[in-house]
C-alpha positions, 0 to 999 in steps of 0.5 A: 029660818033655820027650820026652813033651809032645813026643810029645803036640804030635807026636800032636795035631798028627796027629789032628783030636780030640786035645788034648795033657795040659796038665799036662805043658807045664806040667811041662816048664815048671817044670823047664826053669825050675829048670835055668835053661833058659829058652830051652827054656821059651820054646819049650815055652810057644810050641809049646804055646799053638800046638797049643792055638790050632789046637784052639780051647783057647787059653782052657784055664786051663794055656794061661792060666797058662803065657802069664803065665809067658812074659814072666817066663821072656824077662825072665829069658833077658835078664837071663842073656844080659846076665850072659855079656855082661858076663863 
């Protein structure tokens, strides 16, 4: 899934009229969130609203939505960090 949102950045990034699926770096978000990846979510939710800024959609309802949840998944990274920290 991963590889795909990627290939669509990838692909966004090349042609002027493209727009990349929302629903799958929204996807990839969730996923990433539920293997407590979230290093990987962060920069899937950053790449995303990136490609979505250069194309003038960063007031998408999924851009919107995947902003709100990029302060929860840094909280959650720090709160991991702090976990090995201690161990």
């Amino acid at each position: 899934m991963r590889e795909c949102m990627d290939s669509e950045l990838a692909m966004a990034k090349k042609k002027k009229r493209y727009f990349p699926a929302p629903a799958s770096a929204w996807r990839v978000s969730v996923l990433l969130r539920k293997q407590k990846d979230y290093v990987g979510e962060i920069q899937a939710i950053k790449a995303y609203c990136e490609v979505a800024a250069t194309k003038n959609y960063e007031n998408n309802m999924t851009c919107t939505k995947l902003r709100e949840r990029l302060p929860k998944a840094e909280a959650l990274l720090a709160k991991q960090q702090a976990k090995w920290d201690v161990l």
